[in-house]
C-alpha positions as a Python dict, from the first residue, in 0.01 Angstrom:
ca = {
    (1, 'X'): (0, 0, 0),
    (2, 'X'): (-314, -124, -189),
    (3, 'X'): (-498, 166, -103),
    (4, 'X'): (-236, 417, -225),
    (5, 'X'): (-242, 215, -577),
    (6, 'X'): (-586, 228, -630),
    (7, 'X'): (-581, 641, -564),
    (8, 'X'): (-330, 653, -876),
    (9, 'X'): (-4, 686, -599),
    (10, 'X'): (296, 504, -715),
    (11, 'X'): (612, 402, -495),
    (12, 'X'): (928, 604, -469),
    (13, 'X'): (1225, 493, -674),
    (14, 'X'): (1381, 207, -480),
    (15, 'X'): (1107, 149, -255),
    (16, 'X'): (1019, -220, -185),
    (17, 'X'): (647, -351, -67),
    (18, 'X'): (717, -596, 248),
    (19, 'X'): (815, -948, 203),
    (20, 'X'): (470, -1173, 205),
    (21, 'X'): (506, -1434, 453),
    (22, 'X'): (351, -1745, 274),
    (23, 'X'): (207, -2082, 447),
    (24, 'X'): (484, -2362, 433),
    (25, 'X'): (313, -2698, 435),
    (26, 'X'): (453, -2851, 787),
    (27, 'X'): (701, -3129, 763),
    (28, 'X'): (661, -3463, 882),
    (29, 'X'): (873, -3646, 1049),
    (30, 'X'): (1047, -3984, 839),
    (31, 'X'): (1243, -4168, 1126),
    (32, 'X'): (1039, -4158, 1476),
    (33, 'X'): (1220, -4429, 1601),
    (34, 'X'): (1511, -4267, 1573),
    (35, 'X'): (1386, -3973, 1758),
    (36, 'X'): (1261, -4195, 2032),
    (37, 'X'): (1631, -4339, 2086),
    (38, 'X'): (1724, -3957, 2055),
    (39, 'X'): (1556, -3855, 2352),
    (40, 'X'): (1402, -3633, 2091),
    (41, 'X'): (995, -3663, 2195),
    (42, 'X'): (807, -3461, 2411),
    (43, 'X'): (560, -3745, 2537),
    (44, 'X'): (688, -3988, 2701),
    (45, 'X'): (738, -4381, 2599),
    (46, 'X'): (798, -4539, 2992),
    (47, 'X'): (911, -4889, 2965),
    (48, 'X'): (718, -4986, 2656),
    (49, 'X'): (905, -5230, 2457),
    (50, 'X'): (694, -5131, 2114),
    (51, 'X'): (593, -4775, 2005),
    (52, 'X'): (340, -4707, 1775),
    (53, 'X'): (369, -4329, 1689),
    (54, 'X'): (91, -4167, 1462),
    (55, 'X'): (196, -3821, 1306),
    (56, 'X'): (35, -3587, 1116),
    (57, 'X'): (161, -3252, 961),
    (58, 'X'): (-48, -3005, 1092),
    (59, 'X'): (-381, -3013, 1317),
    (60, 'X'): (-627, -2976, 1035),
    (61, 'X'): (-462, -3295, 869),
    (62, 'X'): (-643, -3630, 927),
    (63, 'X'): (-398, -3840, 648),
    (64, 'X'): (-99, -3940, 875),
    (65, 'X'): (148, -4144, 893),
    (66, 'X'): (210, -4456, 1109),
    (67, 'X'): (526, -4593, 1255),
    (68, 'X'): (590, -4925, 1437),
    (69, 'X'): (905, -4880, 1679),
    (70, 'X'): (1048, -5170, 1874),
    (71, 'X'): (1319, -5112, 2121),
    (72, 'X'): (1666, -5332, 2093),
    (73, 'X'): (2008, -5317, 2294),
    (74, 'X'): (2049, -4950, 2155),
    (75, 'X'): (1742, -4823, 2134),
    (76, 'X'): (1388, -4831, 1918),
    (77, 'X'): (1466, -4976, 1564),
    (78, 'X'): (1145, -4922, 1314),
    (79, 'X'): (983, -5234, 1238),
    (80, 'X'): (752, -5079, 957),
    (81, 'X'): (536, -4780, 882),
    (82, 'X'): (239, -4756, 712),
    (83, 'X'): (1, -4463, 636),
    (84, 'X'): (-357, -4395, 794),
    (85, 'X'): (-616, -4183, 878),
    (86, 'X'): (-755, -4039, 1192),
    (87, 'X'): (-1041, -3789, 1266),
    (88, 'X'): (-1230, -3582, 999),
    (89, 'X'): (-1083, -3301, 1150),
    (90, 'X'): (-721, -3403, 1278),
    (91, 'X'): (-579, -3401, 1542),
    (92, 'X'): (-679, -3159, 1892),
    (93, 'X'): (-494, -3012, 2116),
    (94, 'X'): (-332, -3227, 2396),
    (95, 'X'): (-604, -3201, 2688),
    (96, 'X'): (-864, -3025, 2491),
    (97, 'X'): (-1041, -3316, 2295),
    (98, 'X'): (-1403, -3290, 2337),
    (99, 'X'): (-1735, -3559, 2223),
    (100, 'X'): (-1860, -3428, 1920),
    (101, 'X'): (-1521, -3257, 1773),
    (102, 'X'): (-1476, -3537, 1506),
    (103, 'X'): (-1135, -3525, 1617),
    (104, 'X'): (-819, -3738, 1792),
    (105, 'X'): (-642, -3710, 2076),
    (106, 'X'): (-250, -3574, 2094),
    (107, 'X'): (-39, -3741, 2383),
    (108, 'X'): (99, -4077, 2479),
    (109, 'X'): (-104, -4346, 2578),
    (110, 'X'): (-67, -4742, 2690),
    (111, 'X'): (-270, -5034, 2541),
    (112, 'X'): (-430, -5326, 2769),
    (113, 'X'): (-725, -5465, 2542),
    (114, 'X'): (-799, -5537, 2198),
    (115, 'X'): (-1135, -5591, 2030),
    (116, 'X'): (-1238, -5757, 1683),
    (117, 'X'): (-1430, -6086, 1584),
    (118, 'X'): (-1133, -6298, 1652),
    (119, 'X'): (-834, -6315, 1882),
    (120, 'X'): (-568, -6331, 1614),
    (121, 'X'): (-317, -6458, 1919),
    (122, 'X'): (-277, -6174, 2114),
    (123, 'X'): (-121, -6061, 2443),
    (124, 'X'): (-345, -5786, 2539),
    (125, 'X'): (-713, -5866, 2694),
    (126, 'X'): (-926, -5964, 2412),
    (127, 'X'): (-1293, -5880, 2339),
    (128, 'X'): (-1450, -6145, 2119),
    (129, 'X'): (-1672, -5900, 1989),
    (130, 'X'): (-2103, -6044, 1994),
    (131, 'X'): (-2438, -5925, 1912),
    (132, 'X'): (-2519, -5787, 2272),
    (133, 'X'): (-2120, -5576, 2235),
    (134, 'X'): (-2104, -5232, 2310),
    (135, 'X'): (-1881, -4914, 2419),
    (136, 'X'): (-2027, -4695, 2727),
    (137, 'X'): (-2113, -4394, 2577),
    (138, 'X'): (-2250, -4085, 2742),
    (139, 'X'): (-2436, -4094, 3024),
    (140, 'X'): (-2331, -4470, 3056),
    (141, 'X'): (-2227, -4596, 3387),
    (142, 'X'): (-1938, -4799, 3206),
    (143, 'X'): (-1820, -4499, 3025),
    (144, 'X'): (-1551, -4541, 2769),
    (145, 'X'): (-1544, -4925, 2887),
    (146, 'X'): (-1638, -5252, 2741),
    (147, 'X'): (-1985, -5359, 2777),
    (148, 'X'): (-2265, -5588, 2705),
    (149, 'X'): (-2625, -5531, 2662),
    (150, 'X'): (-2657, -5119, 2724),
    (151, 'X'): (-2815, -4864, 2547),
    (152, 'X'): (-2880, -4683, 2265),
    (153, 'X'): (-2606, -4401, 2341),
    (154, 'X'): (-2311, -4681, 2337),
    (155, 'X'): (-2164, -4780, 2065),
    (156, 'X'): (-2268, -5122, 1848),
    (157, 'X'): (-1900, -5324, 1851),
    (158, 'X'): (-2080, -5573, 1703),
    (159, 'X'): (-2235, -5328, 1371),
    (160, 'X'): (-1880, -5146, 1323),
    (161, 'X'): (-1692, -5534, 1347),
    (162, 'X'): (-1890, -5656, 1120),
    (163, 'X'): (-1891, -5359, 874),
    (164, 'X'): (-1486, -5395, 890),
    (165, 'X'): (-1400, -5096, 1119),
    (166, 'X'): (-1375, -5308, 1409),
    (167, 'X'): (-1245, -5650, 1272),
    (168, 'X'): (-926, -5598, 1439),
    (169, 'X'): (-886, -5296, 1654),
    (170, 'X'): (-669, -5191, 2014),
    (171, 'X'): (-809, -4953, 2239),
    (172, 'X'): (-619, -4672, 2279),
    (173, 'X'): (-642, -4593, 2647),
    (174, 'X'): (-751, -4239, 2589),
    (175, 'X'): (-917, -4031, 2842),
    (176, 'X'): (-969, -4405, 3068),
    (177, 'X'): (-809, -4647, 3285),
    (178, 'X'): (-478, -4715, 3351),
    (179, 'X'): (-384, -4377, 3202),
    (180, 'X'): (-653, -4165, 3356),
    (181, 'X'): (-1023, -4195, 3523),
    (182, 'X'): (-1254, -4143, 3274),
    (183, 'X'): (-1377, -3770, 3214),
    (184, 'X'): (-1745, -3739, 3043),
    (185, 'X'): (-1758, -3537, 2800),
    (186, 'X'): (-1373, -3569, 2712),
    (187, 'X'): (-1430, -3793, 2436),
    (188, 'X'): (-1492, -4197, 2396),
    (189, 'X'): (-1428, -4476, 2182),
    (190, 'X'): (-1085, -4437, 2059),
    (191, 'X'): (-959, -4765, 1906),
    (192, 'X'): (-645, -4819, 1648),
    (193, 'X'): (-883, -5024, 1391),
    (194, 'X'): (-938, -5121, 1074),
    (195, 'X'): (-1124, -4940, 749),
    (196, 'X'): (-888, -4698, 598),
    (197, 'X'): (-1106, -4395, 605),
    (198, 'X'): (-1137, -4072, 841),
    (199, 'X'): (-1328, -4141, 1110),
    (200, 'X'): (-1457, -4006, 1451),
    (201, 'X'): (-1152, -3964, 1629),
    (202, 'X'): (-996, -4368, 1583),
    (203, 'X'): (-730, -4378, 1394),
    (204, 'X'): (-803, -4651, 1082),
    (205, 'X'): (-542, -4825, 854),
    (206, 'X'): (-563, -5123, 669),
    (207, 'X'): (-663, -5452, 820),
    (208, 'X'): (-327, -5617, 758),
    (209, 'X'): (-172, -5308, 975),
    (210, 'X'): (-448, -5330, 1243),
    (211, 'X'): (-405, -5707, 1252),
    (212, 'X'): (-9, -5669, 1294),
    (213, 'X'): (-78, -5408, 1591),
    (214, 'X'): (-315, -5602, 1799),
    (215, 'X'): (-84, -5905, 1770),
    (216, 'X'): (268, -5791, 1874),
    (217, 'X'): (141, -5509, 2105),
    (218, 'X'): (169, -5625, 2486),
    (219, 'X'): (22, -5437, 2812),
    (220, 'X'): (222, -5161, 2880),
    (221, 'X'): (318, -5071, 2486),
    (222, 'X'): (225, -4723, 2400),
    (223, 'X'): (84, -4508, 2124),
    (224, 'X'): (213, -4184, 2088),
    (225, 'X'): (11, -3943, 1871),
    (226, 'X'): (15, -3593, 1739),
    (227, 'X'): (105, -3318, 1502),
    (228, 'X'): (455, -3441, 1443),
    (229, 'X'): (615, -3073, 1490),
    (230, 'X'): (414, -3121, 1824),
    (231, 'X'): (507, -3428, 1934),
    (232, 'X'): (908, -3441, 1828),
    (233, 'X'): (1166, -3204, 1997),
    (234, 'X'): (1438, -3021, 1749),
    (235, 'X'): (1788, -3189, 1713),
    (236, 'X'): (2022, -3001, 1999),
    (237, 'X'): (2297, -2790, 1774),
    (238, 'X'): (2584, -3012, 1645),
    (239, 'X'): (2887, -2978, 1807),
    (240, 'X'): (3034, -2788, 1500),
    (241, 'X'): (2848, -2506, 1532),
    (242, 'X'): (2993, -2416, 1864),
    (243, 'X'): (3305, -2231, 1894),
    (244, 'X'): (3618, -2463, 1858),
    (245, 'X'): (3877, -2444, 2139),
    (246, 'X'): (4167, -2318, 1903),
    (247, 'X'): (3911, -1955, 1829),
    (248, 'X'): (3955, -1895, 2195),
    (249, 'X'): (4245, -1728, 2358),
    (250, 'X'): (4473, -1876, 2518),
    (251, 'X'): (4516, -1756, 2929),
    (252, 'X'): (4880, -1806, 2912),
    (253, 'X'): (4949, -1617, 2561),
    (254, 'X'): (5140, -1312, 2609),
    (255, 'X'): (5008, -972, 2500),
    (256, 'X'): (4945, -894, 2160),
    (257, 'X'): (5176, -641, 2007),
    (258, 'X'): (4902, -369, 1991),
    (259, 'X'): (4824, -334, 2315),
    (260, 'X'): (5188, -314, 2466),
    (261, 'X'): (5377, 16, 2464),
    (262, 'X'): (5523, 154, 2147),
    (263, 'X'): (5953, 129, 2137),
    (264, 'X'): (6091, 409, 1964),
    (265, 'X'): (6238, 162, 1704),
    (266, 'X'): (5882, 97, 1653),
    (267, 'X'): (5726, 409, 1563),
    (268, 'X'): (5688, 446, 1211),
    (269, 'X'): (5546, 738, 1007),
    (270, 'X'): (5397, 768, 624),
    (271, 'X'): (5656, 745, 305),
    (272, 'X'): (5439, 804, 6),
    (273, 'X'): (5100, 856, -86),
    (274, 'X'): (5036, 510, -288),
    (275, 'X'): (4829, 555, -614),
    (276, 'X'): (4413, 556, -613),
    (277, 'X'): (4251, 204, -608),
    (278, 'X'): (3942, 55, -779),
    (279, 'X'): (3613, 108, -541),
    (280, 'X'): (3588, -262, -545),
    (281, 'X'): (3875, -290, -351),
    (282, 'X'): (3830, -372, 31),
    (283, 'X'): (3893, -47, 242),
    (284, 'X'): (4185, -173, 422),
    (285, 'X'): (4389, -189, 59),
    (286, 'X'): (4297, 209, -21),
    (287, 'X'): (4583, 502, -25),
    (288, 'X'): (4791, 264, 249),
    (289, 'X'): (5105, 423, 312),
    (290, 'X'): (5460, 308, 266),
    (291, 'X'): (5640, 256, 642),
    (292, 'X'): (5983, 334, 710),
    (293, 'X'): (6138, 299, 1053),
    (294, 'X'): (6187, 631, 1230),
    (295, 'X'): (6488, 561, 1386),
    (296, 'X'): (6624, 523, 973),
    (297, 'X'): (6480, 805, 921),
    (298, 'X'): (6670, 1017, 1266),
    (299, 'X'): (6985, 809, 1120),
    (300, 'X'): (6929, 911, 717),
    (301, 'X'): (6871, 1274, 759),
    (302, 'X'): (6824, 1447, 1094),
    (303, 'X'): (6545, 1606, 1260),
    (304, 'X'): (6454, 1847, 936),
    (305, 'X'): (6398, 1500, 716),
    (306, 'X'): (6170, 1371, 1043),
    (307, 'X'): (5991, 1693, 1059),
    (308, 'X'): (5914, 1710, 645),
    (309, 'X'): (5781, 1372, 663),
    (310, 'X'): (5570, 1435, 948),
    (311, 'X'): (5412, 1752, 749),
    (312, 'X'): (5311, 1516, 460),
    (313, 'X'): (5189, 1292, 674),
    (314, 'X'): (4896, 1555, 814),
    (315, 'X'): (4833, 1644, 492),
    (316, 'X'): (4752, 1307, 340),
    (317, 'X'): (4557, 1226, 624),
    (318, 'X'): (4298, 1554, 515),
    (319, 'X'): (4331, 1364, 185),
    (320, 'X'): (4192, 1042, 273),
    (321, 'X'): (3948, 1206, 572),
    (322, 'X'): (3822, 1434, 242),
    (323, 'X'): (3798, 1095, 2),
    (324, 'X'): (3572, 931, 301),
    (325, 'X'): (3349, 1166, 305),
    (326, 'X'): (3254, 1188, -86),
}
């Protein structure tokens, strides 16, 4: 259509150029918790008796939003929400998450350790971080495991605690033990810390909201993480927009009046022609006839009157076939 504009061609009366289909910025998702009691998630939340979900609104996104879910006798209640960030560049794909990608992992994962300069009373196993503290990075024969000593191509717990990324962070068992062996390659280092700011895949909040995590988290509690239109299912459709049983036809009702065989007391045959109506007005309401009961009519006048009416019956009929067709 551009092209015919610029070469001076205009549209033809009542034509329309296609609809443009716009980006929509995705939605998140306000009440996780309530999904999770829903049945509503795609990933799944075992036995854990806390949920700590961390939703963004599209994969590009790393701003997201983070929900604390604890489950009572009818299901997980939110205990708080805060927001967050996670890798420079979002979120990646479940199973494709890569070293190097600047990005987090989607998927469901437990929690077993914590790390930060001091064990604020936690459940989980708890690395007192130290000078000689480091992550196995590549090539590392404790990959994506605590460490101390190393080399050079782990990461420096100690550096990142002290500079306020670590000071309170739980490993999110990402692409390593209990969840998985270890793949190298598939990404390291993926703690729920401190710091505020985008990072290289962690996810970082606020100290307060790190602190909170590492202390009421136990073994077996869960993160579940994503691109909230990724990780929550659609509501099933409400029971109101299902046909009701009173719409449906009932087995035992006798047959409607139509389809049994005309009476002769039932026939009936056009009066008058009834006077033209607005164009408004719903086709069913146009030029209907006036009914009269034949047998009146066989009673009233004989077979001539029967026959006359007949005739101007045809005849209208030509006039209303000739009125559709205008």
């Amino acid at each position: 259509m551009l092209a015919a504009l610029v070469a001076g061609w205009a549209l033809p009366a009542g034509a329309h150029a296609a609809p443009v289909d716009t980006p929509r910025e995705a939605a998140q998702e306000p009440a996780p918790c309530a999904k999770l009691t829903a049945g509503q998630v795609r990933f799944p939340a075992a036995d854990a008796a806390r949920v700590v979900f961390v939703t963004a609104t599209d994969f590009q996104v790393n701003t997201v939003l983070i929900t604390g879910c604890a489950r009572g006798p009818d299901g997980y209640i939110q205990e708080w929400q805060a927001a967050g960030f996670v890798g420079a560049n979002g979120f990646a794909p479940e199973g494709a998450l890569r070293e190097g990608q600047y990005r987090s992992p989607t998927g469901s994962f437990s929690v077993t350790e914590a790390l930060g300069l001091a064990n604020p009373g936690t459940k989980l196993t708890y690395h007192a971080v130290n000078p000689r503290s480091r992550w196995g990075g590549p090539g590392s024969r404790s990959y994506n495991s605590y460490l101390e000593g190393g080399s050079r191509a782990d990461e420096n717990l100690w550096y990142w605690a002290n500079q306020g990324t670590y000071a309170q962070a739980a490993v999110v068992n990402y692409n390593r033990l209990p969840d998985a062996p270890p793949v190298p390659g598939a990404d390291y280092a993926i703690f729920f810390g401190a710091g505020n700011k985008v990072s290289a895949g962690c996810v970082s909040t606020t100290l307060e909201t790190s602190t909170l995590v590492v202390k009421t988290l136990v073994p077996g509690d869960r993160f579940i993480m994503g691109v909230a239109a990724d990780v929550f299912l659609p509501a099933p459709p409400s029971a109101a927009a299902t046909p009701s049983a009173a719409a449906a036809p009932s087995a035992a009702a006798p047959p409607s009046a139509a389809a049994a065989p005309p009476t002769a007391s039932a026939l009936q045959v056009p009066l008058s022609t009834a006077p033209s109506q607005a164009q408004g007005a719903p086709a069913s309401a146009i030029n209907q006839p006036d009914l009269v009961p034949l047998g009146a009519l066989l009673l009233a006048g004989g077979g001539t009157a029967v026959l006359v009416l007949l005739v101007r019956g045809r005849h209208k009929g030509r006039h209303l076939q000739g009125v559709h067709h205008l």
